[in-house]
Every structure is written in C-alpha cells, then in structure tokens.
N, C-alpha and C positions, 0 to 999 in steps of 0.2 A: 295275391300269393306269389305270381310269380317274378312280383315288382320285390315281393319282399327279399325273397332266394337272392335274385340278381343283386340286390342291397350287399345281403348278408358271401354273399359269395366273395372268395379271395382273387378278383379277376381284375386286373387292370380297366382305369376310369374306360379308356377306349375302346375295351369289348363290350362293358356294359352299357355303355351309347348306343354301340351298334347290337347287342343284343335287343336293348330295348325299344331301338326306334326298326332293327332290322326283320323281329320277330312279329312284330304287327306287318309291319308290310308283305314280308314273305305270307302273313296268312290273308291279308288281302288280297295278293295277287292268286294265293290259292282259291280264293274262294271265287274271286274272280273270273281264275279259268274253271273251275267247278264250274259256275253260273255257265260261262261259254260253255264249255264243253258237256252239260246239259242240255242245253239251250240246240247246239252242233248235234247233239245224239239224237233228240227229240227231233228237230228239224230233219237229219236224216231218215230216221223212222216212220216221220210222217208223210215224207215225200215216197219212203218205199212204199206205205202203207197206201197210198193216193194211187200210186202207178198199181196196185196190186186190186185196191178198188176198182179201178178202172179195168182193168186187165178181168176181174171176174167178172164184172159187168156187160164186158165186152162178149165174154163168152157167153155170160148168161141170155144177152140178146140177140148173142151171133147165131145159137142152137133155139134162140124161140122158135123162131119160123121152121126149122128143122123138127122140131119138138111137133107142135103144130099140124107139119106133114107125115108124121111119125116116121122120120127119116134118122134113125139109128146108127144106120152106116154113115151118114152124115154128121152128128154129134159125138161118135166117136171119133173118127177122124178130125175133127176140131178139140177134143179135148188133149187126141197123141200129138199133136200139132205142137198145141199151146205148152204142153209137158215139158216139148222139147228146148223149149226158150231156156236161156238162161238164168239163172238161178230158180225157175221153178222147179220144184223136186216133183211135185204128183198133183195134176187135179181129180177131184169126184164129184159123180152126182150120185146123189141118194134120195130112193125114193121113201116115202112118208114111212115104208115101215123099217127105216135105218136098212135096207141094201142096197151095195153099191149095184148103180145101173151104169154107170159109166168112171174111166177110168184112164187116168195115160196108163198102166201096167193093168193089161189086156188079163192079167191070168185074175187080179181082184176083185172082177168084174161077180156079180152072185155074194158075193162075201155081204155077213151084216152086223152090222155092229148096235150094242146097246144103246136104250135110250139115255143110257147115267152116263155113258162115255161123252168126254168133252166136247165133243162135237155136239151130240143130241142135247146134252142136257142145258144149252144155252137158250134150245125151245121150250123145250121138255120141261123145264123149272118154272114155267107159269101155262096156264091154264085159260082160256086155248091158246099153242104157241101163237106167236105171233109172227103177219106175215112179212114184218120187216124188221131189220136190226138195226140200233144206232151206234153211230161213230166207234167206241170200243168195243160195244158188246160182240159186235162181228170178228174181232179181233183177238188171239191168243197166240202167245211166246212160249214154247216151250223147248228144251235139249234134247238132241239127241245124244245115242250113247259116248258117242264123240265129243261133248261138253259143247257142240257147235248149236249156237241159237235158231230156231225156226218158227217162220207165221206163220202159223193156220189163218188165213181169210175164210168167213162164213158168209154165204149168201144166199139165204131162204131162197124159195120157188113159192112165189103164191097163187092162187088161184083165180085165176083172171078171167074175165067172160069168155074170151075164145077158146080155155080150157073148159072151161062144163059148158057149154055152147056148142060145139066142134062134133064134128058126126062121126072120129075116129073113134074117141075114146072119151065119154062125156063124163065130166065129172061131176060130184053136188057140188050143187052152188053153196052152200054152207061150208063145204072146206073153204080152212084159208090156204093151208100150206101142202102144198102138193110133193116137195123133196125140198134137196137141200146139195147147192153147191159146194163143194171148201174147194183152196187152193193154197196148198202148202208150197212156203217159197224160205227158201236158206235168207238167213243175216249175215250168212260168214261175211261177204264182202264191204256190208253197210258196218260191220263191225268193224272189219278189217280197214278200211277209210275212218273209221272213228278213231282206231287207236294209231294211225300211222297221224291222224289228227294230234290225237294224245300229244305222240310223240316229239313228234314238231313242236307244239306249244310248250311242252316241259324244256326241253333243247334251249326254243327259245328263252324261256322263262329262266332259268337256270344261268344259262350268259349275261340276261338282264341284269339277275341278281349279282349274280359274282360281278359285272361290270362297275352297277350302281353300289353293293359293298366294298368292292377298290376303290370307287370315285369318293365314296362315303367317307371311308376309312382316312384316303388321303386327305381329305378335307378335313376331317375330325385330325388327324395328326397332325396338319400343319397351324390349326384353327384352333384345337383344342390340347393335344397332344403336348406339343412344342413348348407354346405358353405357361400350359399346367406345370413339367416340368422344367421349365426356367421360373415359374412363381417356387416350385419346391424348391431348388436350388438355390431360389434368391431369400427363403423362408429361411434356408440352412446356413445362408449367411448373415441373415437378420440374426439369429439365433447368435452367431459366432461374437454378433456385435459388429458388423464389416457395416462399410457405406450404404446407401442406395444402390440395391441390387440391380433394379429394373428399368432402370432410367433411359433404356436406349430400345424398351419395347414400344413400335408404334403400332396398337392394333385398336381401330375405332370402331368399338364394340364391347359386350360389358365384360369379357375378358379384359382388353384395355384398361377399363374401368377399374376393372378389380385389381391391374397392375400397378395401376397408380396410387391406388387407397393402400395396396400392400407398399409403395416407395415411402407413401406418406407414413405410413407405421411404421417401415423399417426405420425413416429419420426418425422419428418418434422412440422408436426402439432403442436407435443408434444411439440416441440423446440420454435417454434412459438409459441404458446398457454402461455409456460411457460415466455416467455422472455414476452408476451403482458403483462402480469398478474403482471411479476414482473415492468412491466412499468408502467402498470396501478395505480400500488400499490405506485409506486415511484410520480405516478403524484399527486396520492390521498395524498401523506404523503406532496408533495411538496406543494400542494395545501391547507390542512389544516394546515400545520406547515409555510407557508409562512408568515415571517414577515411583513405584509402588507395588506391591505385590501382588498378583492375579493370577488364579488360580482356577479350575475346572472342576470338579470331584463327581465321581457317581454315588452310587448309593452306598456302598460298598465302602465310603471313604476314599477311592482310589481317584487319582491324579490321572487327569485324562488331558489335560490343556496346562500352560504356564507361560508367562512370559517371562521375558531375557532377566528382568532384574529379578523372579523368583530363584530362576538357572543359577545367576551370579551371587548368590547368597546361601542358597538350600542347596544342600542334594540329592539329586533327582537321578530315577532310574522308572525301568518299566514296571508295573504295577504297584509304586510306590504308594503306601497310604498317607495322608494329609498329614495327621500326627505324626506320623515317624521323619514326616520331612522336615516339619515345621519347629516339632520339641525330642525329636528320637525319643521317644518314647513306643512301648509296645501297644500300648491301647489305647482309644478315641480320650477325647478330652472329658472331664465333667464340669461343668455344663459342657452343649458342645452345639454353639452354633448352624452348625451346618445340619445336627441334626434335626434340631427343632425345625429347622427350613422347610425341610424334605417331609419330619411331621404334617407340619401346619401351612405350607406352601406361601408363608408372610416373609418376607428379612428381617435376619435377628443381628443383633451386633452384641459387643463382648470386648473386654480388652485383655492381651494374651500376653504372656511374656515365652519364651524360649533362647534358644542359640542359634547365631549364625555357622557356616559349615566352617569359620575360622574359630569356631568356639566361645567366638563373643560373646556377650548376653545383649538381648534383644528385648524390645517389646514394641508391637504393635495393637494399632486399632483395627478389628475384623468388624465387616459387617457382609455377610453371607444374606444371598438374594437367590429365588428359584428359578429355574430357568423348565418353560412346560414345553411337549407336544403339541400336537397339531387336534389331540384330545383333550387338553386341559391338565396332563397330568406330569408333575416334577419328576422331570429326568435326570437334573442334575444339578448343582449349585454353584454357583459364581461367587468366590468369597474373594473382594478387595481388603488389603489389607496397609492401610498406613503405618511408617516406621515413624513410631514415635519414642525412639530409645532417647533423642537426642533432646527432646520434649521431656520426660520422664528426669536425663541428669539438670536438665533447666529447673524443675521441680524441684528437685533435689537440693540444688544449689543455689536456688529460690528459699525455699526453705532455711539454710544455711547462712544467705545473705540476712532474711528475716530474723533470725535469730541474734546476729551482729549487727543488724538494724538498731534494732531494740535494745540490745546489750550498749552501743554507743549512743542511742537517741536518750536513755535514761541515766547512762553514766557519764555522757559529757557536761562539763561542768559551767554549761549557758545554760541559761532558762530560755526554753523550746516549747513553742505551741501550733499546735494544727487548728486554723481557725477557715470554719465556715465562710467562701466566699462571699454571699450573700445576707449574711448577717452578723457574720463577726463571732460565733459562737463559738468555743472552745469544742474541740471534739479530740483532740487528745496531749496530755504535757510531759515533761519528763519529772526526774525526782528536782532536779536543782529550781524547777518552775515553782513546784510545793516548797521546797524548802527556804527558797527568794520569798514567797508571798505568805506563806506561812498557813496554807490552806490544804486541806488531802485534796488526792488527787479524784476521788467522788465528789468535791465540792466546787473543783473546777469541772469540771467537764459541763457542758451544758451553759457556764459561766459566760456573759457577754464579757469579750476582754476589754470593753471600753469602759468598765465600770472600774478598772485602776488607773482609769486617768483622772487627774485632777478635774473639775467640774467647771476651767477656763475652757474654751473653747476645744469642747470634745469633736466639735461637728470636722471641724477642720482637717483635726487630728484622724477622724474616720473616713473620711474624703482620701487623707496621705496614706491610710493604711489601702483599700481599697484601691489603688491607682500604683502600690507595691514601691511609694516612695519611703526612703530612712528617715526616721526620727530622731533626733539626736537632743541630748539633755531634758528628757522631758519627764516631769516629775509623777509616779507613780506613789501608792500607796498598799502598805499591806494588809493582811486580816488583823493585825492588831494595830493599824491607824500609824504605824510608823511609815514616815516620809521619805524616800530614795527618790533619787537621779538612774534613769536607763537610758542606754543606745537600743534604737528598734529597730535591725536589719530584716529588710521584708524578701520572702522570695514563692513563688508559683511552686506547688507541687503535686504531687497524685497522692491520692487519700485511699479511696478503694476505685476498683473498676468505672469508668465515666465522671468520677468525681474529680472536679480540681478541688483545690484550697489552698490557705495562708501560710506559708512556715513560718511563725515569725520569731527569730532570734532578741530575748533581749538580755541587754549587757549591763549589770549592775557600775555604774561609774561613780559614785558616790564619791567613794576616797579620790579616783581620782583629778574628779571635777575638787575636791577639796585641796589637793595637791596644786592642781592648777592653781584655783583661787588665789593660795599662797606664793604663786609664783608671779601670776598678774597683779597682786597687789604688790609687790614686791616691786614689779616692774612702773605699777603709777606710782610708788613712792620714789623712783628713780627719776621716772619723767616728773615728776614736780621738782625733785630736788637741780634737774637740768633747767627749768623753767622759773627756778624760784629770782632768777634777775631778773625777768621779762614781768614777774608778777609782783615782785618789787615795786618796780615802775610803774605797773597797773595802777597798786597803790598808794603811789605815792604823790600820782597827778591829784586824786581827790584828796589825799589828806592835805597836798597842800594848799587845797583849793580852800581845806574846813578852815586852816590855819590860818590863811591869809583875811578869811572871816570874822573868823574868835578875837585877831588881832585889832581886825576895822573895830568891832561892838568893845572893845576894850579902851580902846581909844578915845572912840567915843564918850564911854563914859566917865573916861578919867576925865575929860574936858566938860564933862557935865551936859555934853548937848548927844540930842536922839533924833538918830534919823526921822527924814519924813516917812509917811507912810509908804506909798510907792516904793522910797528905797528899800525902807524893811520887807517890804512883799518881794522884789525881784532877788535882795538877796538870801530872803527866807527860802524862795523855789532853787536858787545855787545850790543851796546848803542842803533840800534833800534830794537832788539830783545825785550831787556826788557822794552822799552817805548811801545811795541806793545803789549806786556802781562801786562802790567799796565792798556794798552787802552782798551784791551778786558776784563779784567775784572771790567771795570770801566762801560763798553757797558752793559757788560751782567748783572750788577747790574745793570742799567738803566731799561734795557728791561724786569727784571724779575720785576721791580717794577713798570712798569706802566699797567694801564688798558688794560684787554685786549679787543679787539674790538670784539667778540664775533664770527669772520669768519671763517664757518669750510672750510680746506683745505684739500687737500691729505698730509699726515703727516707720514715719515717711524717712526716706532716707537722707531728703535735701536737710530736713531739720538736722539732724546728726551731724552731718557737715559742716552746718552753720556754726553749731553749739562749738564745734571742734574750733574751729579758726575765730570764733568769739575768745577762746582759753587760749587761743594761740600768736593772733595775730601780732601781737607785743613782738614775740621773737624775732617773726619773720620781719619786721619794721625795722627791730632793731639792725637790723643787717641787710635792709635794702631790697630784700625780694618782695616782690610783688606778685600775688594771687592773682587768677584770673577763673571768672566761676562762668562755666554753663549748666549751668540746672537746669534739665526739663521740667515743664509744665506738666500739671498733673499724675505729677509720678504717684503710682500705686503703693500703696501699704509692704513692707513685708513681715514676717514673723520673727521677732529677735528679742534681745534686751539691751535698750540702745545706752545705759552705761558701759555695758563693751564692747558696744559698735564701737562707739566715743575712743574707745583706746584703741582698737584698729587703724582710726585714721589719722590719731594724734601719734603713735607708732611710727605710718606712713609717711606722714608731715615731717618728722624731727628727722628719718632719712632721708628725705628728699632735702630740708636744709643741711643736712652733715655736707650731701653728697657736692648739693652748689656751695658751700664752704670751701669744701675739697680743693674745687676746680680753680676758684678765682685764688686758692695759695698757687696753683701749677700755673697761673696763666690769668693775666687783668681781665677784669669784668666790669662790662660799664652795666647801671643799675637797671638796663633794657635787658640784657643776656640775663638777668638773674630772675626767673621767674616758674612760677609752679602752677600747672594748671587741671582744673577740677569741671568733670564735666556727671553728669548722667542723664541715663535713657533708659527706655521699657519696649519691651514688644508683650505679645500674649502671654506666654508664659515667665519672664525673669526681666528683674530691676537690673540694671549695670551702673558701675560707679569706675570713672579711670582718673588716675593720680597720675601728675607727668611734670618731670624736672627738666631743666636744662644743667645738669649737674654732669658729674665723671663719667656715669654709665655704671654701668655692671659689664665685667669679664663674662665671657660666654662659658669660658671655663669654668666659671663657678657659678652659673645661672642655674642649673638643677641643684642647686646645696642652700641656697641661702632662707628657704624656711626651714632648714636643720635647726635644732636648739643648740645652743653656743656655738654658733658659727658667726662667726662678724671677720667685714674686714678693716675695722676700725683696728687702731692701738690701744695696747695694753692701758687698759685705766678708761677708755672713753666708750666702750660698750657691752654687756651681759652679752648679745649673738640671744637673746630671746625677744627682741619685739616681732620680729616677722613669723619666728615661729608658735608667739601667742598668737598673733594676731590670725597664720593660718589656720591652726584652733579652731578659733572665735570662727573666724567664718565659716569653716566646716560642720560649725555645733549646727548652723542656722540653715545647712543643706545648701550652704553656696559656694563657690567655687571662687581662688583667688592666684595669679601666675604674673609672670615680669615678663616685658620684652624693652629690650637693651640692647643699645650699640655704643662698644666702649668710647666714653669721649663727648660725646652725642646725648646722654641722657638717658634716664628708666621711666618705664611707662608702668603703673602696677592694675590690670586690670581685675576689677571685682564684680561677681554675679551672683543675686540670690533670687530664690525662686517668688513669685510673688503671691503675697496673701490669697487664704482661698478664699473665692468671691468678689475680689479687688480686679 
C-alpha cells in the first residue's frame, strides 16, 4: 500500500528512492533501538531488581539471628538503617496476620493491612501461601501519585526449625510462612538513566539518519538524479529530432546502460525523425506542387485543406463549401461524390464539369477517398481532381476530325481499303472502292483483297502487300469480271485502339497505261524506223546467201547436171540456216513491235539484254562500237514483262550510240574510244543493270530533266525527248529504280535496279 501511495504520488524520482529505501531503514533502526533499548531497560531493571534482591536478602538474614534472640531494637534499627540508603523509600516486616511489625517510618509500626491488598494477596491467592517466591512473583511496579515508577520487592519469612524449635517464642512446625518482608525502592533514577539513554540513541540515530539521507541523497543525485535528468533532456531532444543526446555520459552501470540504449534510440529516432520530416516535406511539396486539384472537405461540405493549384484556379475563402468553389453554385451536387464517401466510407469517382475563377469552362475527373479517425470513422474526404478540359476539346475535335475522316476517307476519289494485317481481310472501303469493283460495301468488308488479283502469282503479290511494298500495273478484276490495270500504294495505319493495319490506296491506271501503250508503241515504231538500215542489212546478208543458192541450183540445171549428194546436203543446211535468221529477225521485229500485254513474269535480266543487242547489234557494227558485256552469273529472276524491258535498253542503246556519234563529229575517234559497256549484279534484295558510253556526257545542268517527256537534246527532226522518259516508266511499273551519272565530255553511265523475285 504504501509502495503503491509513493508510486502514485506527485514527488520527484529522488524522494521516492529515498522515501522508499529511507522509510524501511529509519523503521529498522527504530526497531533496532526498541530491541536495544528494551533490552537496556530490562537489563537495567534486572540489575535493580538483583541489587534489591540482594539488599532484602541481606536484611532478611541480617535480622535472622536478631529475630531468633528476639532483639527488636535490633531489627528495627536495621530496618531505619537500610531505609535510609538511597533510593529505598520504606522497608516492612509483617507479621502472618498482615501487621506491620517493623518499619523504617517508626509511626506505621502496629498498622495492618489486608490480605487482598498487593502485597498479601501475592501469598494469600493460593493455598497454603507459600514459603517462597520466584523471580517475578516477588516483584511489583507500581506509581506513585507523582506518575514516578516504584518496586515493591516481596520476601516471604518462612518457618524454619529454629523458629518453632527456639524457646522464645516457638512456633508449629506446620506453618510455613511466619511474615513477610517488602522493600519498596524508587525507578525514578533507573528510569532517569533509561531515558537520558533514550536520548542519546535518538540524538545519535537522528544524526545517523540525517547524515546517511545527505550521503544517500547525494549519491542518488549524482548517480541517479543527474543522469535521470540528462536522459530527460536528452529524450526532449530525441523528441526535437537533435543528434545523440548522450554520447558524452560515462557511467558503468545500468544507468550507463540505459544511456546508451537511449543514444542508440535517439540515432534511431534521429534517422527516423529525419527521414519522416524529409517525407513529410516530400508529401507537403508533392501536395502543393501537384499538378491537380486537392482538396479537404468535412462533412458539412466545407473546405478545410487545398493546394496551391486549387487557390490558383477556384476561389477560396473561409468556410467555403466545395460546390460553391468548384461550380458556384448554392447547393451540393447530384450525384455527389463526396457524399456517397462519407455514406459508405469506399471512393467514388464522377466526372464534373464547372468554371474556373476566370469564368472558363472546365471539367474535371473527381475521385473522392475517405479519410478515418484513430476509431475507424470518416472525418473527411480527400477529393483529387484531374483537369481534363483540355482532354474533353481533344474529344471534341477528335470527334470533328472523325467526322472529316470520314467525309474525306469516302469522298476521295481513290479506292481506299483498311486491310487486316494478318490476313489481308478488308475491314473497311470507301464509296469510289464499291464503285471501282462494282461491289456494296457489305460485300466487301470481310472480303480477302487478294481475291482481285489475277490468279498469276498471288502468293507474291501477298508477300509485297505484307512487307508495305507498291504495286504497280497489276491487273485486277471486278464483280462483273471486267478487267483493269491498278497502282497499289501501301501504307501502316491505326484501325481501332492496339490495332495496326493496311491502308491500301489503289489507282485505277487503265487509260492511262492505254495512253502509254500508244505512246511506246509509237516510240518502237520510231526505233524500228531508225533501225530499219541496220535491219535491212540484217536481211539482206541471208537473202543473199538464198540467192546466190537459187542461182548455184539454176545453173545447175540449165547445164543438166545435179550436184552430188554431200553438196546438196551442205548447201541444203546454208539455205535453212539463213532462212531461219531471216525468220528470227523478221519474229523479233514482229515482237518488238506489237503491244505489250502488260503481264509481269519472272524475267532473267541477262536474257533481255542479249535479245536487245541480238536486234541491235547491226547498228552498233555499222558504225564501229564495240559492246562489251559483264553478265553476272546466276542472276535472279525479277517480276516484269520483258517486251518492255526490251525497249528500256534498246531506248538506252540508241542514246548511248547518238551520244558516241556526237563525240567522234566534235573530235576523231579511233574504233578503241568507241565503246558501250554492259554489266549486272544481285545482292539479297535487288538485280542491277549499268549501261556506260564513252560518248559526250550529259550536262550536269540538265541531269535532273532528262526523264521529263519531250525533253531531248538532240535536233529538231532527230528525237520525240520520250525514250528515257518511257523508259523511266517502264522501270518504275516493275518497282525499280533508274538515274544517270555523267561528266560532261567523259561519258553517261545510266544505272538500273529492280527488286528481285519473291523467292529467287
């Protein structure tokens, strides 16, 4: 109980120490000197009570023998004697019937007192007295009126043979007790040594304590005191977030102990504290610098927090409510986010429109979150709110773009398809698609676009579409089986969300592949009509080879004789050697002069060449140049229709002779300077073909103009200015590529590339 007081009490740690360890002790040493100074009392009293024994004793046997000779004057005078000693106050003798027979105060002498009074009745209360008394029973303490303590000592008389034996005055021998001594003696002074005892020890004890509570205390303050309060101190600067408070306490002991576990907490703190702080700081900056609106509300709806970009857009004041801030208006919203919050303590979101405090129009994403007590219960709501005004005119004008999407996707006048990455399937056309193919536009959609190609080598053609290469001249068909020519510009585009797909543009060219046609046949009827010398002389080596024949066999048989056999055989095989090179050149003027049907095939490109300077070589003879051919080995297929390759290089050929023409008018040429050289090569993807004069060159000046149509720098009368720009054409239909490099004086080199077959 009184462990618990001292707990509960408001008394600094340091009284309670010392109350607790000083209030046991103080009743230790009390009880301690109780012990002694009982012990001191008792010891004194015993030693009176001894000297006092002794003392009656002595009279009792000083006055036997007086007794004995019935010597009265004797036994009194021994008793006024002994009276007179100090601290005895009175002795008596009484005889068996309680009178005093002797006396130190001579006048009480005859007096007799009861047997119930304290004296007698110490006999008198058994039965027969008895004629001796032990240790206390002799013994009695009582006050006088003075509150001063006094011993009665009692000392029976018994009846001894010399008393009823004796011839004064014989007594029976069956008494025991014949009188009775006492000797009353003061305690004042046994007292008076007791308590100057007392006092001493208290004295003592009293100094002790107060010393040993100074020593105590100062120990407990420097030991316990000091440290306690430098641990508080140092707890108050843990608390502040400050360094290692304690770091410079050395005390080796579990104070120490505890000093060091608090430095170790406070780093701990410290670390803590510090990293809260810089989070705190981090939430506070994230909080006012968030791009976004953030906002506090209690129940009430009112505005209790905001950050800087709510400030800078809404206006705010004190007890402002959320509505009025957000859309000025007077009353909460319907629905109203924040409130359902506060119902249902879940986050609700919502998308809001209002104004900003410049009167803008606004609209934001809300999603309002509850914020609980330390009870679980929503005190207020946290609503973030995204500006999504500028989201909202994207919509807008999303929308708007969609609409002129559309309005241009179906009104432009190409046929337009959105086709399935992965399988080529139509997934959306415009009108002029239905209107080209002649199909609704529910009849396309789902339609494989590969099912309008001709049923030559579609695989190929799905490989080019696929890999987003152009198609050029390639023959399509519609819903009612009529036949067209398209260009198919391919391009990557977005379909819906995640989807890629195909745009693919295609370009009705019909007319003017027709147009062409008319203008390249145009143009081989020009180039046969510049070649008809060279082919003249083609033939006219075999015809006159037939002739000089018909003549031999005519001869012959006007003179009536027939060759032998052998002759008739070798000149049989003459005669259809050179009817066969009349036929072939008679074919391949044929061939080179009619229309071509417009069908690419797989075409080696070296044959093309050959066939060319087979049609051509005449010319170049006639006039001394000499070809020189490097054909790569195993050149790859590519995709063309080599009747208008054929005119590409015979095209090429008759420029490259104009041009070495040219030169040997400005300047002699021996028949080494005149020559034209032809080479090709392949890597992975494209065939190359390069054509190279030693002729005039080309003007640099006019290097970007000469595949214009009608541009020549020939004279009036000696060229249309369209073979190079058929011929760039022709190679563009096939997906290849054709450019000059020239240094005037020096010669044209005309490099050509087309892409190689798929699979080659």
């Amino acid at each position: 109980m009184l462990l618990n007081f001292i707990r509960k009490a408001r008394l600094p740690l340091l009284v309670k120490i010392i109350l607790c360890t000083g209030i046991p002790f103080i009743l230790a040493v009390c009880l301690i000197f109780a012990i002694n100074f009982r012990q001191y009392a008792d010891s004194s009293f015993d030693n009176l009570l001894l000297d006092a024994e002794r003392l009656s004793d002595t009279i009792r046997f000083g006055t036997w023998s007086a007794m004995l000779a019935d010597s009265k004057k004797d036994i009194q005078a021994t008793i006024q004697n002994v009276s007179r000693l100090q601290g005895v106050l009175d002795v008596r003798i009484y005889n068996k019937r309680g009178e005093i027979q002797f006396s130190g105060d001579p006048e009480e002498i005859g007096k007799a007192i009861s047997q119930e009074s304290q004296e007698c009745a110490v006999c008198h209360k058994r039965n027969p007295p008895p004629a001796f008394l032990e240790g206390r029973e002799r013994v009695s303490v009582v006050e006088d009126s003075d509150g001063k303590r006094l011993l009665t000592i009692l000392s029976p008389i018994g009846n001894a043979p010399g008393c009823y034996s004796a011839d004064c005055h014989a007594h029976r021998e069956e008494e025991k007790v014949l009188g009775l001594l006492t000797m009353t003696i003061s305690l004042g002074q046994v007292d008076s040594e007791v308590w100057q005892f007392v006092l001493k020890n208290v004295a003592y004890l009293f100094a002790t304590v107060l010393v040993l509570i100074g020593l105590v205390y100062a120990a407990l303050f420097n030991l316990v005191h000091l440290p306690i309060r430098s641990m508080i101190a140092g707890i108050g600067k843990i608390g502040a977030g400050d360094g290692v408070p304690l770091a410079t306490m050395d005390q080796n002991d579990e104070l120490g102990e505890l000093a060091k576990a608090i430095d170790q907490v406070g780093e701990k703190v410290r670390a803590k504290h510090a990293a809260l702080t810089e989070q705190r700081e981090i939430y506070w900056r994230l909080f006012e610098a968030a791009p976004c609106i953030i906002t506090v509300q209690n129940k009430d709806f009112e505005l209790i927090r905001y950050n800087k970009y709510f400030e800078d857009h809404f206006p705010v004041r004190k007890g402002i409510h959320c509505y009025e801030a957000y859309k000025n208006q007077p009353v909460k919203c319907e629905p109203c986010p924040v409130e359902k919050t506060f119902g249902q303590g879940v986050p609700h979101f919502s998308e809001e429109s209002g104004f900003y405090k410049d009167g803008s129009r606004a609209h934001w994403m809300v999603s309002a979150s509850p914020m609980f007590d330390r009870d679980g219960k929503v005190v207020a709501a946290v609503s973030v709110s995204l500006d999504i005004t500028a989201r909202k005119k994207l919509e807008e004008d999303l929308k708007k773009s969609e609409r002129k999407y559309n309005a241009v996707f179906n009104n432009i006048p190409r046929a337009l398809f959105l086709l399935s990455r992965e399988t080529l399937a139509i997934l959306d056309c415009n009108r002029s698609a239905t209107s080209l193919y002649g199909y609704t536009k529910g009849e396309m959609i789902g339609k494989n676009f590969m099912e309008f190609f001709a049923d030559t080598d579609r695989e190929g053609y799905k490989a080019a579409i696929k890999s987003l290469q152009g198609i050029n001249r390639v023959k399509h068909s519609a819903k009612d089986e009529r036949a067209f020519y398209v260009n198919i510009n391919l391009t990557d585009s977005d379909y819906q969300v995640g989807q890629k797909v195909i745009l693919a543009m295609v370009i009705d060219v019909t007319e003017r592949i027709e147009a062409e046609q008319q203008v390249i046949q145009a143009n081989k009827m020009a180039t046969l009509g510049e070649m008809a010398t060279g082919v003249a002389h083609e033939l006219n080596q075999p015809l006159s080879v037939i002739q000089m024949i018909s003549s031999f066999f005519v001869r012959k048989l006007d003179r009536g004789d027939l060759p032998d056999k052998e002759t008739l055989s070798d000149i049989s095989s003459k005669l259809r050697s050179n009817v066969e090179r009349a036929s072939k050149i008679i074919n391949h003027m044929r061939e080179f002069g009619r229309k071509s049907t417009l069908e690419a095939e797989s075409v080696q490109l070296n044959d093309v060449i050959l066939r060319s300077l087979d049609f051509f070589s005449q010319q170049l003879r006639l006039r001394d140049i000499d070809v020189v051919l490097d054909l790569g080995k195993d050149i790859p297929t590519i995709k063309a229709d080599p009747n208008r390759l054929e005119q590409v290089f015979m095209n090429l050929l008759t420029n490259a002779r104009d041009a070495i023409e040219e030169k040997s008018l400005q300047e002699p040429l021996s028949q080494g300077d005149k020559h034209i050289t032809i080479r090709t090569r392949f890597n992975r993807r494209y065939v190359f073909a390069e054509i190279s004069d030693t002729g005039i060159g080309i003007p640099k000046e006019i290097t970007h103009k000469i595949f214009e149509p009608f541009f020549t720098t020939k004279d009036v009368g000696k060229g249309t200015g369209l073979g190079l720009a058929i011929s760039y054409r022709i190679v563009a239909d096939y997906g290849g590529t054709i450019h000059a490099v020239s240094k005037e004086g020096e010669g044209a080199c005309f490099d050509i590339q087309f892409p190689r077959a798929t699979g080659t």
